[in-house]
C-alpha angles and dihedrals in degrees: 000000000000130000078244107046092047084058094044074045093060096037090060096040084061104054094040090055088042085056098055090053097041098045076059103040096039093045090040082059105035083066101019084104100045100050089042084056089054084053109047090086083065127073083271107096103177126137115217082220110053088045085058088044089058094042099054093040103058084036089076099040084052095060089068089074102027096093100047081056093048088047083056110040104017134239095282105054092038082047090050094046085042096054087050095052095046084057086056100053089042082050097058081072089073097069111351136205121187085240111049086046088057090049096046084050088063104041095038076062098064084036101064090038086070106043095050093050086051087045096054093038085057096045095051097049095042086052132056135194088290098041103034097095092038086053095050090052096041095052095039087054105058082036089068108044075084090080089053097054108044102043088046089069091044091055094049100036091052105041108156102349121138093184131055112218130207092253093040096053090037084049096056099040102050087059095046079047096047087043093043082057092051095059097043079056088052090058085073087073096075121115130208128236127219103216093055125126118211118231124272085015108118103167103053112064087162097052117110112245107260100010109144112230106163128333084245094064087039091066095037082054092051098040089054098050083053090054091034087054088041097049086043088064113066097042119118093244098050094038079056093046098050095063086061095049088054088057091056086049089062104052106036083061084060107043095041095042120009103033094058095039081063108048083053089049093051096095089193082082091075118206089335094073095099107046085044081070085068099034083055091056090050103054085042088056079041089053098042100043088048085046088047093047098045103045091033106041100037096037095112082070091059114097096168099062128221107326101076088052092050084043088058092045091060092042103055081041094060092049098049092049087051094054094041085044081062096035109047130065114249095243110047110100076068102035115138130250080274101061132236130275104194119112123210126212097321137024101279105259121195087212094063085038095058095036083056090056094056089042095054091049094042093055091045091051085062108055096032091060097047097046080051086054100045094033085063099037090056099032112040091127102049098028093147098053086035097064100032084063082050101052091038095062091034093052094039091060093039078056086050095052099040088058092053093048098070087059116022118081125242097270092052103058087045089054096057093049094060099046093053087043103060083052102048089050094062087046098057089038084054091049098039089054098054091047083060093043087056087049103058089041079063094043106243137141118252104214124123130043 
């Protein structure tokens, strides 16, 4: 096989593996909040948002140190001990206890700050100035498949229930559990490559990533990838880019948690409110693999670069918040175990709901492409730093928003979206054009993504 097609090879191994997690993880949170509210008559007294408030909180934290831990023991190994930690949080589910859920919430943290620093690590260096934006999409795109699968079964399995049962909910989580430990296996694929720099390691362009060498060079690895995360930071691109990333934050706490907790509290479903949890998960991963196929695959046929594609993503955003902002009752991101039975500015229709769902995907898939694309154009010598920056503002805001979601009313969170959003949009505009601007002082041609 080719230089090239290890690396396609790699590319897709990743994103298969990332599949198979997040099937588990994405479907474990799109009804987290629903089955712990099933459970709060019981001695288990959780909340589905708290748990994603502490794992996105100490996510970013984490970030802080994830470099320096892929700099030591590599991407594939922190990929592999991420993946099983991610199994063991899915697996409380099972037969939960407050506290053990708590607990899993912490450690699944550290957990997914490590295994986004080693994602994007393995994505730069498998990747190059030509492929970079193929590779995101392409990635992006089998990522998210795990939207489709997951939330099909739920759809189907609980086809007009309005409780979840014990066997139902154990059912459902020992097979999230059994297909989150299939993907963390599928890690071991991945092949090294030989030309790879380890993070944080700035005088060995010829050392294999993750190669040990002495415990000293260990730690000046992973002291450098600290300083390296720390210096990345402050500088004007990133800072600009950050504001974007927030943006992202915000509403992927809302499509993977909130959106769905209110179209199962909307009682004006009828007994269809809980498996259209599933089917909305569906038509987002819909949204989101159609997104990752389009702007990565055909990338090579773009001549204007990223910003049109980021254009589209707030667009279709805006657009979505404006029709759930008709269609869903104020307080339903809040509504009680019994439901709500408010209606908003129109009568609640499953048709808009469901249309809101591809529309958010389908806007995500565009700027999180695209931050995977610039984030690895920029930063092709210091990818691990660079997108663990990038997960710890992300997460810290998804933290943000996931504690605010258990208070502020529907129009409120959409207000703030929006807000974040307009901005975010002008920063990545600001950065993208002074990547083009590099480029033709190079001399080269600026045509594909």
């Amino acid at each position: 096989m080719s230089s090239e097609g290890k690396r396609l090879f790699n590319i897709i191994i990743l994103g298969v593996s990332f599949m198979f997690i997040f099937t588990a993880f994405q479907t474990c949170g799109n009804i987290a909040q629903t089955v712990i509210t099933n459970l709060n008559s019981t001695d288990f007294h959780g909340s589905g948002y708290t748990s994603m408030s502490i794992i996105y909180g100490v996510f970013s934290a984490s970030n802080l140190i994830s470099p320096s831990v892929v700099a030591i023991v590599g991407p594939q190994f922190s990929m592999v001990v991420s993946g099983i930690f991610y199994s063991l949080y899915i697996a409380v589910f099972i037969q939960p206890t407050t506290w053990a859920f708590y607990t899993a919430s912490v450690f699944i943290g550290i957990a997914a700050a490590v295994l986004w620093t080693a994602q994007g690590n393995c994505l730069t260096v498998n990747s190059d100035e030509n492929t970079i934006g193929r590779n995101s999409g392409v990635f992006w795109a089998l990522l998210q498949f795990s939207l489709f699968f997951g939330n099909l079964y739920i759809y189907f399995a609980w086809q007009g229930k309005t409780h979840i049962s014990e066997s139902d909910r154990r059912t459902v989580f020992i097979a999230l559990t059994v297909i989150s430990l299939v993907g963390t296996v599928l890690f071991f694929l991945i092949r090294k490559q030989e030309d790879t720099k380890a993070p944080g390691d700035e005088d060995s362009a010829n050392e294999i990533l993750g190669e040990s060498s002495s415990a000293r060079n260990k730690m000046m690895r992973a002291v450098a990838a600290f300083k390296k995360s720390i210096t990345l930071s402050f500088t004007k691109e990133m800072m600009l880019l950050s504001v974007t990333t927030a943006y992202t934050g915000l509403e992927l706490t809302f499509f993977s948690g909130v959106y769905g907790t209110c179209i199962g509290a909307v009682n004006r479903f009828g007994s269809e409110e809980k498996s259209l949890i599933g089917l909305s998960g569906i038509f987002i991963g819909v949204g989101e693999i159609l997104g990752g196929g389009i702007f990565g695959l055909l990338s090579k046929k773009s001549r204007f670069g990223r910003n049109p594609i980021v254009m589209l993503g707030i667009l279709v955003h805006f657009i979505a918040f404006y029709l759930i902002f008709f269609n869903m009752p104020n307080d339903a991101p809040i509504a009680p175990m019994e439901g709500t039975n408010q209606v908003a500015y129109m009568s609640p229709s499953k048709e808009v709901a469901m249309l809101c769902s591809f529309l958010l995907g389908l806007g995500d898939s565009c700027f999180n492409t695209q931050l995977l694309s610039i984030l690895g154009f920029l930063y092709s010598e210091d990818s691990a730093p660079a997108f663990a920056i990038f997960k710890f503002v992300q997460s810290i805001c998804a933290a943000v928003a996931y504690f605010y979601s258990n208070y502020f009313l529907l129009q409120w969170q959409l207000l703030i979206m929006v807000i974040v959003g307009f901005f975010g949009t002008i920063t990545f505009f600001t950065v993208e054009w002074e990547a083009a601007a590099a480029l033709a002082a190079r001399g080269s041609d600026y045509s594909s993504i």
